[in-house]
N, C-alpha and C positions, 0 to 999 in steps of 0.2 A: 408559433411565430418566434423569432430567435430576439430577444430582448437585448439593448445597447445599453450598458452599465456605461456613467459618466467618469469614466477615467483617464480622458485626454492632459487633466494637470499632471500626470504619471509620465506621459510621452507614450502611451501605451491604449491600442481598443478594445473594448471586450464585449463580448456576444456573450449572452445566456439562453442556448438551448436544450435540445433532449435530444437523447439517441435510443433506436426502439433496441429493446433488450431482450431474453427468451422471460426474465419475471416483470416487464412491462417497461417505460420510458427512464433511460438514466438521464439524470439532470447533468449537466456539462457545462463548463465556461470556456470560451476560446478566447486568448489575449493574442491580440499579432504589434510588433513594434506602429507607434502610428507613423504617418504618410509621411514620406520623405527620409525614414529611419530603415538603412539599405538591412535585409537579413541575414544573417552571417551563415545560415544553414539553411538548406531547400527541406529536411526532416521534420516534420512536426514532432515536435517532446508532446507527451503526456503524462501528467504528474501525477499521484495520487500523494495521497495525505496520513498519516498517521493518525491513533487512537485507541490501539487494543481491537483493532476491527468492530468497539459499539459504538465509536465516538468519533467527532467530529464531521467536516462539511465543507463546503465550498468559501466558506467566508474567513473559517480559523487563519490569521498568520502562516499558517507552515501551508497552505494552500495557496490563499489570495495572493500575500507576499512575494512568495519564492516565484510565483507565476509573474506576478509584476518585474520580477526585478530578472527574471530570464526573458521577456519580450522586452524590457526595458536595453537588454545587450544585445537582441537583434532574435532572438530566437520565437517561432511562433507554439504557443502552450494552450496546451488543453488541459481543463484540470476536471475530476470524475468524482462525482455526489454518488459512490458508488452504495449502495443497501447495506446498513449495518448490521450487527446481528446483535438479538437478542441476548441480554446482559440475565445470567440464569434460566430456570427453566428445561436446563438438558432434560430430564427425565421424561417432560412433555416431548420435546425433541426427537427421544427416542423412541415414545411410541408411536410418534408418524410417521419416523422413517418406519415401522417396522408395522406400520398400518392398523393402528390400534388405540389412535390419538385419542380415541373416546373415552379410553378407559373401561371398567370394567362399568355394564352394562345396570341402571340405577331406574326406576319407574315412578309415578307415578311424586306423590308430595318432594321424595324425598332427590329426586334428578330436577324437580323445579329450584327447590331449594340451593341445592349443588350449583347450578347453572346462576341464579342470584347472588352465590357469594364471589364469583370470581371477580377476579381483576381486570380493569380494562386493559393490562399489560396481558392475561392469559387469555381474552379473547383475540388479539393479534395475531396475525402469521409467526408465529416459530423463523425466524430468517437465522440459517447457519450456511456452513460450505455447500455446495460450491455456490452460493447466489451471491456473495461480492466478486469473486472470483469472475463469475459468468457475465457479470456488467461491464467487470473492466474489458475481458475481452469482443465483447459487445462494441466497447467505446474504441479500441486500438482497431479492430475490422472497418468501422467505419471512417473513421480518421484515415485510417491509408487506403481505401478506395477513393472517401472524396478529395485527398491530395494526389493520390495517384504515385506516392513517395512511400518507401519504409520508413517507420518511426522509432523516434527515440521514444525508450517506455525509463521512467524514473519513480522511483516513492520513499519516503519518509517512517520507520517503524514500521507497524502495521502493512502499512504498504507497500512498504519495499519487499516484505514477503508477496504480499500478493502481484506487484511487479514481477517478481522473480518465478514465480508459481505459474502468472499469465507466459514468461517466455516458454518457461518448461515447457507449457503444454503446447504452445505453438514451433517450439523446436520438434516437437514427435509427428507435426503433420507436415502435408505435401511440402509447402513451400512459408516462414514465416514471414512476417512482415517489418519484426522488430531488428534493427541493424546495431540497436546501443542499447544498454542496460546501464542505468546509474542506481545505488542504493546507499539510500544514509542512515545510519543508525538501525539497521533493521534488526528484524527475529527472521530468522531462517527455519529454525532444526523447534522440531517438537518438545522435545526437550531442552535447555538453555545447556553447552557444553561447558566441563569444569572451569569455573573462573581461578588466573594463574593469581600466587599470591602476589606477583608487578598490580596485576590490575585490582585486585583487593584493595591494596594498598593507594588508590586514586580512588576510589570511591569516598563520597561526601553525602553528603545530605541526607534528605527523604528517602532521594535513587539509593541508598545504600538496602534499605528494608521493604522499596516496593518492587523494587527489582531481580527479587529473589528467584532463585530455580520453581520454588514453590507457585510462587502467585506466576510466574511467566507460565509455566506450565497448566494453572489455570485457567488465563488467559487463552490459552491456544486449545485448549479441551473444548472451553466455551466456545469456542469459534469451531472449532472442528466439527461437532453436537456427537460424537463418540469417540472410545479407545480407537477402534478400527480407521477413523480417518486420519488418526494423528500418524499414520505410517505412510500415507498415501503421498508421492512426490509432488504432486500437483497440489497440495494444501500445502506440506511443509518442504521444500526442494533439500533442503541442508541433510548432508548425509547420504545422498543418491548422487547417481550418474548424472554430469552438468554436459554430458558433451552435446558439444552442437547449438549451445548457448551462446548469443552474441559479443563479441567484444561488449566486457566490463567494469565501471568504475563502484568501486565500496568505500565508501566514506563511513567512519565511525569516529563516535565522541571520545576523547580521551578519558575522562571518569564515567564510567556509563560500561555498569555489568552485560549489558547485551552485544556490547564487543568481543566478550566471547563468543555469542554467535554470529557475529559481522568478522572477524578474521578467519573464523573455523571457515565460513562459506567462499574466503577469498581463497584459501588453499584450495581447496578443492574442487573451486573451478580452473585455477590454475594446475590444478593434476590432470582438468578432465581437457587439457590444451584449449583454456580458452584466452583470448588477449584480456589480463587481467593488469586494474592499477588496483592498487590499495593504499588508502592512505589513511591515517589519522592525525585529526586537530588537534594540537597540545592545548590541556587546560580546558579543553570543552566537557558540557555536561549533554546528556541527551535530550533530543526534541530543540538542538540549537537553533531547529531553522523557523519552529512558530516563535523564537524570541529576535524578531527584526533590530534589533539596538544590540543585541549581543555580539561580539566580533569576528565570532565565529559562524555569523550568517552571513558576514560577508565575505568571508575564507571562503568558506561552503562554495557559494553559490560562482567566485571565483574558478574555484579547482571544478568545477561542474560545465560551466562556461568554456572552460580553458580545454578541456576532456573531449566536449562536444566538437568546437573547434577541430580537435584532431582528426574524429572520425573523419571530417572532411579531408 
């Protein structure tokens, strides 16, 4: 049964249900402007949310927030509790892909034993590609059957790769459904592309040492759960054929090393003739949009706003 979150002080209503998936029910939020607030767009947005692909949820800021405050300017949002993935563990990973999860074969004291010491993290499902990928697609198939509209698909880091990943893969079949692409701050490309020494140079803080080629590349392994899927278009689109891709908006942080990979992908779909904007926030740090007080989550959600509008 679809739950009514109390968001009316918002100006804004919101439904909590689920949509059946191929690895079981995705939890989903739908915000619509409330009654008497006209819509500016007939397209359902769908948002996904950043996290390194193991983190975060329907509730974090760069979720909740940015969904409030784009139903709050007339647009109706859907935001997607998509399956995260398991934070290490590849090597287990790898032996189920490759059918062998059990390991080498142990009897009698000493496979009780074995089976005793693990973790209630290594009795869990293994979750890597494609099961958030397959959710969110999951969640855009339904959204525009039950609107009966193509939809705007949008994400945040993490997300916005797997936005971009969900188009790819709907731009190769019959007919897709998604008519806008927005992406902020995202990872694209399996690798992070060489950061220029401009952008060296605006890096600050923390982001200067977790945002390395190294740990991103980690990141996207883990998420991947092998070498072989990091090459695959539909996990990382950056670096491949974009044609056929929707009209684009790429929003990137001004200090924020994975602008490297957020401009690399904006050429490139502009090679591949697609209607691309690209912009970037001066003075922003990345993940502007889970910080709601930063000024740059109201730029953001402006130029997003403002973008959407045109598709119309």
């Amino acid at each position: 049964m679809p739950r009514r979150s109390p968001t009316a002080p918002h100006g804004v209503d919101a439904t909590g249900s689920s949509v059946a998936g191929p690895n079981g029910p995705v939890p989903v939020r739908s915000y619509a402007p409330a009654a008497g607030t006209p819509l500016i767009s007939g397209s359902p947005v769908i948002w996904l949310h950043g996290g390194g692909f193991y983190s975060g949820g329907l509730d974090q800021p760069e979720t909740h927030e940015v969904a409030l405050a784009l139903a709050r300017t007339g647009f109706e949002v859907t935001t997607v509790d998509y399956r995260l993935v398991t934070l290490g563990g590849r090597d287990r990973a790898q032996r189920e892909a490759s059918g062998s999860a059990k390991g080498p074969e142990r009897s009698g004291r000493a496979e009780q034993s074995g089976r005793s010491a693990r973790s209630e993290r290594d009795r869990r499902p293994d979750v890597r590609f494609p099961v958030p990928l397959d959710d969110v697609l999951a969640v855009v198939e339904a959204v525009a059957s039950r609107s009966g509209r193509d939809v705007v698909l949008g994400g945040a880091s993490a997300g916005a790769c797997l936005a971009a990943a969900a188009a790819y893969r709907l731009a190769r079949a019959e007919r897709s459904p998604v008519r806008g692409l927005f992406l902020t701050y995202g990872t694209f490309h399996a690798q992070l592309p060489t950061r220029s020494s401009e952008l060296l140079s605006r890096l600050r803080g923390s982001r200067r040492y977790v945002h390395t080629p190294w740990l991103i590349g980690a990141m996207n392994l883990n998420y991947a759960g092998s070498e072989d899927v990091l090459s695959r278009p539909d996990a990382f689109p950056g670096g491949h054929d974009l044609t056929g891709l929707p009209p684009s908006l790429v929003v990137d942080a001004d200090r924020d090393a994975m602008r490297a990979s957020g401009s690399s992908f904006a050429r490139e779909l502009t090679a591949a003739g697609v209607d691309t904007e690209y912009r970037v926030i001066a003075g922003s740090a990345h993940a502007f949009l889970n910080r709601p007080r930063d000024p740059a989550f109201t730029l953001g959600i402006d130029l997003i706003s403002e973008w959407m509008r045109r598709l119309d």
